[in-house]
Every structure is written in C-alpha cells, then in structure tokens.
TINU-419741 format. One record per residue (C-alpha): x, y, z negated; residue in three letters; residue number from 0. Coordinates in nm, 4 decimals. Layout:
residues N
<atom X="X" Y="Y" Z="Z" type="ala" seq="NUM"/>
...
This chain:
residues 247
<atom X="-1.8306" Y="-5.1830" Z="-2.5504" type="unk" seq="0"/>
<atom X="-2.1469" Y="-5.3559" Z="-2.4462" type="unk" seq="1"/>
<atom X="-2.3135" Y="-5.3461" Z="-2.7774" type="unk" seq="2"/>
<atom X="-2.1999" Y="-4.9875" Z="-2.8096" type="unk" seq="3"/>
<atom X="-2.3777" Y="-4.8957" Z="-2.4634" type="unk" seq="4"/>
<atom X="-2.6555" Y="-5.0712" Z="-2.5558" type="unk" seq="5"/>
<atom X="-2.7234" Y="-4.8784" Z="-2.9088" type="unk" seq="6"/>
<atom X="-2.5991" Y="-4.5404" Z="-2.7165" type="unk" seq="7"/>
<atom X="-2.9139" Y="-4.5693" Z="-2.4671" type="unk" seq="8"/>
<atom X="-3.1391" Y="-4.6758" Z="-2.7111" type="unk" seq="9"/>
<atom X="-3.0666" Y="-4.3834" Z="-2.9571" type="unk" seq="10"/>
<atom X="-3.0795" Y="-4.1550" Z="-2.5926" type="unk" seq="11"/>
<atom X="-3.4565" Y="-4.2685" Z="-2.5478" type="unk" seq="12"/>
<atom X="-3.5761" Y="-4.2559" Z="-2.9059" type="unk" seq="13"/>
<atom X="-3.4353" Y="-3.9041" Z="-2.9209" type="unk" seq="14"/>
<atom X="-3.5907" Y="-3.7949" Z="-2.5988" type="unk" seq="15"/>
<atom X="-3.9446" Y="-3.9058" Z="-2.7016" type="unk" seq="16"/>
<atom X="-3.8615" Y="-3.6757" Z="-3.0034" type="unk" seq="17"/>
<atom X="-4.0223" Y="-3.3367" Z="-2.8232" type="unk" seq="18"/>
<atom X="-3.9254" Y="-3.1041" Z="-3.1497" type="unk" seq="19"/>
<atom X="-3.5394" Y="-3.2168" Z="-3.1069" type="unk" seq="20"/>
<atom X="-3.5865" Y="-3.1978" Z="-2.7140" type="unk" seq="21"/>
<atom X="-3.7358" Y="-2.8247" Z="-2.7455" type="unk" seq="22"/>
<atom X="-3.4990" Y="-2.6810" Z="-2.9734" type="unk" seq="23"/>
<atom X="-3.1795" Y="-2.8671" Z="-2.8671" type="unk" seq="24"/>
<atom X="-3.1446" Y="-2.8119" Z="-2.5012" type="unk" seq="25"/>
<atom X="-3.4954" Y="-2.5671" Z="-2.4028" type="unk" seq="26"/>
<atom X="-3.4692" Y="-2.3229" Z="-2.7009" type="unk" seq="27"/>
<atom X="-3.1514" Y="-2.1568" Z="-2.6582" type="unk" seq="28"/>
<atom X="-3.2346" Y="-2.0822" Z="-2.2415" type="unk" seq="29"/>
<atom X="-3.5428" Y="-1.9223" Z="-2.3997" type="unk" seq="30"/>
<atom X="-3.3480" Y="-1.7053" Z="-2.6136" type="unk" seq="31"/>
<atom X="-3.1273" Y="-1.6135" Z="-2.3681" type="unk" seq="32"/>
<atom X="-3.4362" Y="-1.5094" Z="-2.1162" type="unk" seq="33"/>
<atom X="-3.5507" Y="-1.2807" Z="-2.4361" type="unk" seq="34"/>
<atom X="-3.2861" Y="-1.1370" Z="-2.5105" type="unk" seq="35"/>
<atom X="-3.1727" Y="-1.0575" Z="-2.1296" type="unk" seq="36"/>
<atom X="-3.5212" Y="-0.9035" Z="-2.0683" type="unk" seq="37"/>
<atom X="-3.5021" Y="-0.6841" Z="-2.4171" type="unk" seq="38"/>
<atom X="-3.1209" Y="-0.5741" Z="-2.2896" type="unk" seq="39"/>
<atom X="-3.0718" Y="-0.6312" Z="-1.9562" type="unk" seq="40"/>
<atom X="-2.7143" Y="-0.6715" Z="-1.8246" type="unk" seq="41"/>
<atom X="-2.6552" Y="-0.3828" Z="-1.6577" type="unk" seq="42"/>
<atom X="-2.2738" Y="-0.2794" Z="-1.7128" type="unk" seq="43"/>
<atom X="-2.1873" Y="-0.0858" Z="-2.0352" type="unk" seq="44"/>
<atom X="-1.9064" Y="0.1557" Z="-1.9665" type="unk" seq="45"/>
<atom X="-1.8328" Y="0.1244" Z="-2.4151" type="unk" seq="46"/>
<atom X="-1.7715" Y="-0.2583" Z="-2.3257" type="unk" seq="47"/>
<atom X="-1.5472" Y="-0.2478" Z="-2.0398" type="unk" seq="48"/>
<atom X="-1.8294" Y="-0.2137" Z="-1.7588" type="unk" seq="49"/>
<atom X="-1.9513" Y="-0.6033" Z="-1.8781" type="unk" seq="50"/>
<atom X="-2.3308" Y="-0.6176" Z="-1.9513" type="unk" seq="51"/>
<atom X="-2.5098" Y="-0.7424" Z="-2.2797" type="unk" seq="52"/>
<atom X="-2.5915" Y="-1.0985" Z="-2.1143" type="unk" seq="53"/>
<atom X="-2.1806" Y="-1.1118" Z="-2.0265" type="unk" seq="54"/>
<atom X="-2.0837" Y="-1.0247" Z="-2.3404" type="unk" seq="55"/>
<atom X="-2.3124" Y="-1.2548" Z="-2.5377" type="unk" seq="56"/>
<atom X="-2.2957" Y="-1.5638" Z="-2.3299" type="unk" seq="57"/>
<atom X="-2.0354" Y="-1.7365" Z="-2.5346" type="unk" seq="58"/>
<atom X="-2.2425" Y="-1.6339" Z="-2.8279" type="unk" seq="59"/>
<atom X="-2.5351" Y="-1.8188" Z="-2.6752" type="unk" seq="60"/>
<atom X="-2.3593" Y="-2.1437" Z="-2.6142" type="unk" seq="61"/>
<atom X="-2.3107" Y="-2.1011" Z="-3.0202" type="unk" seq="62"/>
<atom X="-2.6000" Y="-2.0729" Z="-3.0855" type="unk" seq="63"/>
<atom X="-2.7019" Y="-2.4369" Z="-2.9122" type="unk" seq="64"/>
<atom X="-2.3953" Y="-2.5439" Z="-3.0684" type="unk" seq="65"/>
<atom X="-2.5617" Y="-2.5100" Z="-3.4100" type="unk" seq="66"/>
<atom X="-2.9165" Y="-2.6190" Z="-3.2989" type="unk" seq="67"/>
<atom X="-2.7552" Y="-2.9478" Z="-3.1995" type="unk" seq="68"/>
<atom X="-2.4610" Y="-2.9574" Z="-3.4879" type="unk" seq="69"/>
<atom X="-2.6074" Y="-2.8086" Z="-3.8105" type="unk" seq="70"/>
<atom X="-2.9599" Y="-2.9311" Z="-3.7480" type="unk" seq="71"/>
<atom X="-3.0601" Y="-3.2176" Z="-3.5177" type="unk" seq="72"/>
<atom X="-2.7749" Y="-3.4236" Z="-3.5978" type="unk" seq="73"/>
<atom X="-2.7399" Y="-3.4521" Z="-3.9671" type="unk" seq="74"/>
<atom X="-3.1297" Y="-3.4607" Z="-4.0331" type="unk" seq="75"/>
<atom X="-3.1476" Y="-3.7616" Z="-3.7879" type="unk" seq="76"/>
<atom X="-2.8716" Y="-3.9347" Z="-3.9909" type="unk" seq="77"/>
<atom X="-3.0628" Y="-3.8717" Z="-4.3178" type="unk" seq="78"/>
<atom X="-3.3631" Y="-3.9376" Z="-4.1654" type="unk" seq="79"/>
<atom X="-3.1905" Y="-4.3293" Z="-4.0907" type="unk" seq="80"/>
<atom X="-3.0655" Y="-4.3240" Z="-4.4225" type="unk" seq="81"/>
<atom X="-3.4174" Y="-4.2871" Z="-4.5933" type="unk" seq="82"/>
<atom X="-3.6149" Y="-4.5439" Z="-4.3860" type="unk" seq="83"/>
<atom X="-3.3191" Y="-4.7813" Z="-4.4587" type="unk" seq="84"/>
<atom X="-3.1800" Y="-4.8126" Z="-4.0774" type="unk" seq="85"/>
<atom X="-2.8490" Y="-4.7450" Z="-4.1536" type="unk" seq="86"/>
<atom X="-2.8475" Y="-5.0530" Z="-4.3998" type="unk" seq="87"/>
<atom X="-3.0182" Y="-5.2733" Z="-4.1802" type="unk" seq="88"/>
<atom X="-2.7873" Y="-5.1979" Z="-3.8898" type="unk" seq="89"/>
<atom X="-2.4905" Y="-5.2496" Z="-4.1431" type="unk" seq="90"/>
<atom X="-2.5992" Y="-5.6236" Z="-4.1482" type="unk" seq="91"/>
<atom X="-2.6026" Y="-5.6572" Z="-3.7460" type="unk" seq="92"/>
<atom X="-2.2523" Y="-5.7726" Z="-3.5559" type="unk" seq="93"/>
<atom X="-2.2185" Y="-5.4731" Z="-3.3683" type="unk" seq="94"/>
<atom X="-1.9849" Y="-5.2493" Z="-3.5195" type="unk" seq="95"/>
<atom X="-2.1313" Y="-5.0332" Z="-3.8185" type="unk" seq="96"/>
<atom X="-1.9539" Y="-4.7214" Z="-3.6543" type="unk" seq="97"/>
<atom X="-2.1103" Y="-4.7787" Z="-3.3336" type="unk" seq="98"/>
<atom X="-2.4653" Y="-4.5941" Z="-3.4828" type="unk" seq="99"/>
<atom X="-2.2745" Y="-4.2989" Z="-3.6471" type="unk" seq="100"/>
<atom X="-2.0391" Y="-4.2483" Z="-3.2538" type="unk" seq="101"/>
<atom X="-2.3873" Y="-4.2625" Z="-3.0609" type="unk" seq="102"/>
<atom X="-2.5324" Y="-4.0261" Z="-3.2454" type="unk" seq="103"/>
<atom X="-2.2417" Y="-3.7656" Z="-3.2363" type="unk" seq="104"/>
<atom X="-2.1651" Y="-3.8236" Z="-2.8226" type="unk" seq="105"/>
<atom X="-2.5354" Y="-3.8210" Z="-2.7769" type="unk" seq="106"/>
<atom X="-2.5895" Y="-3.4834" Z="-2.9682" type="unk" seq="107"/>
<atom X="-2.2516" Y="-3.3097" Z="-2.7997" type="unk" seq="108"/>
<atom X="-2.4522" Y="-3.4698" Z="-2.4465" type="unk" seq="109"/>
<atom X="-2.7325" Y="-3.2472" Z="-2.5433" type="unk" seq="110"/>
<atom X="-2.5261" Y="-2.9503" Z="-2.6541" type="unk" seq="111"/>
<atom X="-2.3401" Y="-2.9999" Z="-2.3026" type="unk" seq="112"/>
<atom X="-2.7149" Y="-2.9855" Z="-2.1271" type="unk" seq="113"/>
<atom X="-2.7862" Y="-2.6949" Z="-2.3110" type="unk" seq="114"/>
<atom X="-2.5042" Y="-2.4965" Z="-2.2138" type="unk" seq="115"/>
<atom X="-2.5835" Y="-2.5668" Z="-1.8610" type="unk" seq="116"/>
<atom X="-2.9192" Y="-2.5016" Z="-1.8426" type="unk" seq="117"/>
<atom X="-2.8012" Y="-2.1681" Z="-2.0475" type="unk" seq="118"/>
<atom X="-2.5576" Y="-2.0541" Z="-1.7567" type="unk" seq="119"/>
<atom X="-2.8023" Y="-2.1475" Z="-1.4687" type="unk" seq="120"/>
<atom X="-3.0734" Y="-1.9208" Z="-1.6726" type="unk" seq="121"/>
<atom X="-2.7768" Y="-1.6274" Z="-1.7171" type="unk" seq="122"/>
<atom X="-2.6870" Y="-1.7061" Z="-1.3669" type="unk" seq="123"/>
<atom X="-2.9870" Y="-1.7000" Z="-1.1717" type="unk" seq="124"/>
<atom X="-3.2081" Y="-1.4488" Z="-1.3831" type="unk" seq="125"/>
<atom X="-2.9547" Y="-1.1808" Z="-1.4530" type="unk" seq="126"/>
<atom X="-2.6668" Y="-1.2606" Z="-1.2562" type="unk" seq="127"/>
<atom X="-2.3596" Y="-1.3654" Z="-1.5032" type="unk" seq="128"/>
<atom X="-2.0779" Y="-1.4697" Z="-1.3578" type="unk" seq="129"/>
<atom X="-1.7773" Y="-1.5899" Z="-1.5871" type="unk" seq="130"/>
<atom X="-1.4574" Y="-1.3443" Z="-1.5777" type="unk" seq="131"/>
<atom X="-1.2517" Y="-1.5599" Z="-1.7419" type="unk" seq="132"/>
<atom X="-1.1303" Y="-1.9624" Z="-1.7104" type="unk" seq="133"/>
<atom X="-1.4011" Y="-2.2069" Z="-1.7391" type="unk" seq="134"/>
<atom X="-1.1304" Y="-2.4666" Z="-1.8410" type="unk" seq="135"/>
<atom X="-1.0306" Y="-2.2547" Z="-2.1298" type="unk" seq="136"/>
<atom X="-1.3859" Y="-2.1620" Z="-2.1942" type="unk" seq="137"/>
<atom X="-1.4201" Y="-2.5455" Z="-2.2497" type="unk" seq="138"/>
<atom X="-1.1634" Y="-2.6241" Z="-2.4887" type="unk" seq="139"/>
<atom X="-1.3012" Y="-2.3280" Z="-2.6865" type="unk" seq="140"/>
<atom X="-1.6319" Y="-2.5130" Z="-2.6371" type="unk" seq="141"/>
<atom X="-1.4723" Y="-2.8063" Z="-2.7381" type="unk" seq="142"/>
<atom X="-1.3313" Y="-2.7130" Z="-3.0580" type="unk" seq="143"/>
<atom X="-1.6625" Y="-2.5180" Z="-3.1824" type="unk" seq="144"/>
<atom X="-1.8078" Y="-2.8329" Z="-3.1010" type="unk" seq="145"/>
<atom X="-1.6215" Y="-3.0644" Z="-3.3093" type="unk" seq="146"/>
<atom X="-1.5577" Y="-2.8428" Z="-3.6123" type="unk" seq="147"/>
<atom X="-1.9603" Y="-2.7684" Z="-3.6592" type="unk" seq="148"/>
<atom X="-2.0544" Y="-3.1453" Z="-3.5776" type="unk" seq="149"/>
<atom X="-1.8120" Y="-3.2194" Z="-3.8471" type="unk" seq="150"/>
<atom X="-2.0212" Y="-2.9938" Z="-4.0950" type="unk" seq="151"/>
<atom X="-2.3274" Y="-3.1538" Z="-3.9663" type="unk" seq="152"/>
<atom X="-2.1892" Y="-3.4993" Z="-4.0693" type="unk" seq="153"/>
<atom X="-2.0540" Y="-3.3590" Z="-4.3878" type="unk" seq="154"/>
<atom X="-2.4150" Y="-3.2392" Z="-4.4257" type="unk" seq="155"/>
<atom X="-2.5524" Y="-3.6288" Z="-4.3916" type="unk" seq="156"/>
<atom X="-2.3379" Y="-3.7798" Z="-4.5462" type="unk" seq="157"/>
<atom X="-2.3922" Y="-3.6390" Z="-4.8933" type="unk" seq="158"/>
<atom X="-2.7554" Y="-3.5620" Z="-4.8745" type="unk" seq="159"/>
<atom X="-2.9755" Y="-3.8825" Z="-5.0024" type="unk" seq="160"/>
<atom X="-3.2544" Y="-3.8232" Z="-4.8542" type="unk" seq="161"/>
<atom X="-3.4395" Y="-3.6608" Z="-4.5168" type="unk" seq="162"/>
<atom X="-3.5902" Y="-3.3534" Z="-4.7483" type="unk" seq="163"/>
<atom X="-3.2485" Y="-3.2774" Z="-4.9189" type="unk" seq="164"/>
<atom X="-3.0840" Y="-3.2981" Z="-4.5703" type="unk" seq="165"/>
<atom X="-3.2903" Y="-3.0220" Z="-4.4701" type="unk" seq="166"/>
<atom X="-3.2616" Y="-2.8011" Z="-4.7835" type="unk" seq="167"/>
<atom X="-2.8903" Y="-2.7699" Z="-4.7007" type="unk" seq="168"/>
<atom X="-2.9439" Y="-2.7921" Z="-4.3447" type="unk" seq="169"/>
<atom X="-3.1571" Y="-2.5004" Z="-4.3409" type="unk" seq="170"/>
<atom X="-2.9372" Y="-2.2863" Z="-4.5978" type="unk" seq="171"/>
<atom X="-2.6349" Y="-2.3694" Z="-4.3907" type="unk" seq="172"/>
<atom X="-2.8237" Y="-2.3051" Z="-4.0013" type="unk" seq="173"/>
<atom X="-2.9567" Y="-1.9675" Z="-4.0533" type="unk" seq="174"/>
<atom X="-2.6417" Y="-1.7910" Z="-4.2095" type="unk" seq="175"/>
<atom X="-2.4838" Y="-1.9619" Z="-3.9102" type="unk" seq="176"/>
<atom X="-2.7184" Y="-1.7948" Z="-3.6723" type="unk" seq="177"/>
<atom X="-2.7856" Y="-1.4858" Z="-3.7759" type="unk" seq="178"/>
<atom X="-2.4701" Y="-1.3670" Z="-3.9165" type="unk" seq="179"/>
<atom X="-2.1984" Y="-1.5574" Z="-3.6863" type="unk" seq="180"/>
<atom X="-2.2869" Y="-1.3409" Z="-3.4066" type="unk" seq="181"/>
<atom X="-2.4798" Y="-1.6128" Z="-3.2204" type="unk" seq="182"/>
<atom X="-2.8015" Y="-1.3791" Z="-3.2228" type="unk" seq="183"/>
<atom X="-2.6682" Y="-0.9988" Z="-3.2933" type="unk" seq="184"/>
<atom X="-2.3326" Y="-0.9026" Z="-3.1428" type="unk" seq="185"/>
<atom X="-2.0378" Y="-0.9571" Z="-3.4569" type="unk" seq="186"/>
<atom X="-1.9312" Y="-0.5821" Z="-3.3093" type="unk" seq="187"/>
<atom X="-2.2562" Y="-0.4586" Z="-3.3692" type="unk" seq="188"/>
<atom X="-2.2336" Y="-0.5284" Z="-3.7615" type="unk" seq="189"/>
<atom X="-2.0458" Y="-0.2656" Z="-3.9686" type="unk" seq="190"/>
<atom X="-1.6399" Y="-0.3004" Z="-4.0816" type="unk" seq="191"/>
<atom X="-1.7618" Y="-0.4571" Z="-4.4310" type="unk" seq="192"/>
<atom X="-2.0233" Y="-0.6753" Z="-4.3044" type="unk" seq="193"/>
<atom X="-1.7836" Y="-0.8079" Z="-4.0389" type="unk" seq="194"/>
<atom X="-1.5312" Y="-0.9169" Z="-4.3330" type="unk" seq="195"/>
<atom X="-1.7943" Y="-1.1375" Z="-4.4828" type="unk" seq="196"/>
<atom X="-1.9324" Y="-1.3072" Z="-4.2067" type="unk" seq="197"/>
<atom X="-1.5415" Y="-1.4109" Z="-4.0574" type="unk" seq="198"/>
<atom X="-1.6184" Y="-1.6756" Z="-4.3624" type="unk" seq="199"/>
<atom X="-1.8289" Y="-1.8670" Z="-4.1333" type="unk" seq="200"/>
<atom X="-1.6602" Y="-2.1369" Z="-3.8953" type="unk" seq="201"/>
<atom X="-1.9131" Y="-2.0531" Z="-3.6225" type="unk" seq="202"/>
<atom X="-1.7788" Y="-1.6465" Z="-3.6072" type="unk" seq="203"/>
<atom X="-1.4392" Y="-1.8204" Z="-3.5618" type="unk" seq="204"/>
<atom X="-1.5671" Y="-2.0006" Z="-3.2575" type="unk" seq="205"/>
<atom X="-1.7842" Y="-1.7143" Z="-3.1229" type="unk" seq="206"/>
<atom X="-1.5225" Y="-1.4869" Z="-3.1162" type="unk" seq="207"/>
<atom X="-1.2847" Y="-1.7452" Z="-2.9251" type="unk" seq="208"/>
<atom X="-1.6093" Y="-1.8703" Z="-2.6687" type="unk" seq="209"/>
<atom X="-1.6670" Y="-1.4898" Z="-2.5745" type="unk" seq="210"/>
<atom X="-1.2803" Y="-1.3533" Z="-2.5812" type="unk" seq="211"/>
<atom X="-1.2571" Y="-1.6228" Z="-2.3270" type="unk" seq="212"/>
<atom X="-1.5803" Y="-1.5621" Z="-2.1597" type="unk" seq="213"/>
<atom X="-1.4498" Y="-1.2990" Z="-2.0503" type="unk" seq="214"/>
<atom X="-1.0846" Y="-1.3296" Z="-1.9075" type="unk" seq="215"/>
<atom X="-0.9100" Y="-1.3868" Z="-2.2502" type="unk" seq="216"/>
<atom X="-0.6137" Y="-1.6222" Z="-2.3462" type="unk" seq="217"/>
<atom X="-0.6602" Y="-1.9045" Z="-2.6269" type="unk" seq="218"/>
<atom X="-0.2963" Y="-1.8205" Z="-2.7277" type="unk" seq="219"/>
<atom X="-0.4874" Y="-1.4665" Z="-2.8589" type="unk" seq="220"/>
<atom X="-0.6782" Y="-1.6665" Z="-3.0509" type="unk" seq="221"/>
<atom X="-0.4678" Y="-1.8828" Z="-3.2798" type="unk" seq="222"/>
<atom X="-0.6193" Y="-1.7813" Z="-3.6277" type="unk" seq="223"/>
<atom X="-0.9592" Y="-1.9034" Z="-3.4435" type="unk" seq="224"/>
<atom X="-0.8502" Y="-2.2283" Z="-3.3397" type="unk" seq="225"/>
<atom X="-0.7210" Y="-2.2987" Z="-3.7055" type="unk" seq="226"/>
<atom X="-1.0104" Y="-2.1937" Z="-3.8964" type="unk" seq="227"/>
<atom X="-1.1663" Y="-2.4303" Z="-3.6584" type="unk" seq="228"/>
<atom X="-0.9721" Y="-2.7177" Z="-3.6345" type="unk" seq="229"/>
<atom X="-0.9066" Y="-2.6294" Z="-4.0419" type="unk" seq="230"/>
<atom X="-1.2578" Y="-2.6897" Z="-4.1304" type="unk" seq="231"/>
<atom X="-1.3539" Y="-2.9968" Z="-3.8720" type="unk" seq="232"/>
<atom X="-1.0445" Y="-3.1909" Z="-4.0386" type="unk" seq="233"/>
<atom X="-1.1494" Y="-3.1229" Z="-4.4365" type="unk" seq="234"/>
<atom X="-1.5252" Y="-3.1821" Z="-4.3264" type="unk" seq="235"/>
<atom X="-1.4366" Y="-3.5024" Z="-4.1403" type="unk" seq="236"/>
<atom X="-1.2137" Y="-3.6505" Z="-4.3955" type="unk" seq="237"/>
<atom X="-1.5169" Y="-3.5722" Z="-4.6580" type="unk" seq="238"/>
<atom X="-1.7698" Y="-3.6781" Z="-4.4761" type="unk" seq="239"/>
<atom X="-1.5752" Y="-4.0487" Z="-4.4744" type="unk" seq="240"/>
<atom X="-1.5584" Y="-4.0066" Z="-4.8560" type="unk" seq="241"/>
<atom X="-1.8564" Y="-3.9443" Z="-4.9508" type="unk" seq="242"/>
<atom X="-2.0608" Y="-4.1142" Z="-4.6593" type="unk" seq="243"/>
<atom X="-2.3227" Y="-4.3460" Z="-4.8060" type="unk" seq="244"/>
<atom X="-2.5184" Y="-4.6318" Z="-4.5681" type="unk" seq="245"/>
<atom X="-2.8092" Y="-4.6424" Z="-4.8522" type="unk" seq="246"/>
C-alpha cells in the first residue's frame, strides 16, 4: 500500500505540471459550459418540461469531461510510458507492476471527479442549476459512464505501440464521442435517423442515463443503458488484459 501511495502521488505531480492535460481535463469542460450557457441561457423551455438548456444538458456536460479524461488523457499517457520505455523499466522494480496502470486510472477518474465539480459550481453559480433529481443516483450513473469509457481508453493503450498511433485512434474515437453522443448538441436535437446511429456509441448510452437522472429520473428506466455500459466496460477490460503490452 505504501509503494502504491508513493507511485499514486508521484504520477499526481507529474500530471499536474502537465498544463495541456490540466486545461483540458478539469478547466475545459467549465469553459464549455460558460459558452454554451451564455449562447442559450437557461431560462425555462415550456417544449422541455419548463427545465432550461443548462438543466437539460448538465449530465451531457459531465460526459463530455468524462471523455476528455477517458478517451484522451488517459490512454495517450499510457502510450506515451510505453514509448519512452517506463512501463518496462517499472516492470523490473518490486512494487507491483499493476500499481502504475491503478494510479493512472484513480488519478484520471480524480480529475474527471474535479471536473464535474468545478462544472456544477460554474452551472450553479452563473446560471443557477439546481439538480431535480438524486445526486446518489446521478453518481452511479456517473459511475458507470466512468468505468465503461476508461475501459475504452485502456483498450485504446493497450494495443497502440506507440504515442503517435495512440493518438490516431484516440482522436478518431474522441470526436465521434463528442460530437455525436450528445455531449455537445442535445441527442433530441438530431433527427429520428441520425439518433439510430449515434445510440452505437457507449457515451449516448451514458448521456442519456446522466441527464434522465439529472433530472428526477429512475435508473430502473434505464436498464438497456446500464447494459450497453457495463456490456462494453467488461469486453474492453477483458481485451485490454489480452492484448496489453509493457514494451
């Protein structure tokens, strides 16, 4: 546990000194959430039940870090060890070769957890959100989206060789993520066909399930959600074991 603690802080102050992974991990997403509450407002909409746009888009927003952090950051790190031969050389320490890989994933989900906060003090304070529904349930939703997108972010590093083909597939994974799960433009917003295609993406799933509950919804309503997710964090995960490569 010591040695673990000891690698988790370390990792924590290399990746702070990291401005980039600092700006668009925790700062970013609060900025997008100012621009797109000062394009909108949040004023209520009698169409969507009297809620306003920042109300109905805040769990879409905590998505959206949830990739930042998930899809990008974490993976590119790990393939950014891989190719400067730190994964090897910490393979040959005694602490635990797992230890590396766990630090990185709590301290990524630490960041994603920042995020989110600094995203509901900004929806908070500026435009005045206030959650309808539970924010236990709005957790394990959290949760969940969490785990199943981190797992595609390992998935990602462990079968790209190298730092530039990390971020080839990191990049043609993100953006369909963003811009198409409903993270950026509201899923209702896109028409019946378009709507079909984009349920293929594991962050929809989650989106759907952060905002239904965002807003006074049961997880019970969302059972295909929660399988998609918890579907596609166990194939990624058990992949991402398989195929995972030190060197």
């Amino acid at each position: 546990m010591n040695a673990y603690l000891t690698i988790f802080w370390t990792e924590m102050k290399l990746i702070f000194r990291n401005f980039i992974v600092v700006f668009f991990s925790i700062i970013f997403p609060a900025c997008m959430v100012l621009l797109f509450g000062y394009m909108y407002g949040n004023d209520p909409i009698p169409e969507w039940g009297g809620y306003g746009m920042v109300d109905i888009s805040f769990g879409a927003y905590i998505g959206m870090s949830i990739c930042v952090t998930g899809l990008m950051s974490l993976p590119l790190t790990l393939a950014q060890y891989r190719q400067k031969k730190v994964l090897k050389q910490f393979k040959a320490t005694p602490a635990s070769s797992g230890s590396l890989l766990a630090s990185q994933v709590v301290m990524h989900f630490i960041f994603t957890v920042i995020s989110a906060i600094m995203l509901y003090l900004v929806a908070r304070i500026v435009f005045g959100y206030t959650m309808a529904g539970s924010f236990w349930l709005f957790a394990v939703a959290f949760l969940l989206t969490c785990v199943c997108i981190f797992a595609i972010g390992m998935l990602i590093a462990s079968v790209a060789p190298n730092e530039r083909t990390a971020t080839v597939i990191c990049y043609l994974v993100y953006f369909p993520m963003l811009f198409l799960s409903g993270a950026t433009m509201p899923y209702e917003m896109f028409p019946a066909g378009m709507q079909r295609f984009v349920n293929i993406l594991p962050l929809t799933h989650g989106i759907k399930m952060m905002k239904g509950v965002s807003l006074g919804g049961q997880l019970s309503s969302y059972g295909t959600e929660m399988a998609v997710l918890l579907g596609v964090a166990l194939v990624c995960g058990v992949l991402s074991a398989v195929f995972f490569k030190w060197e």
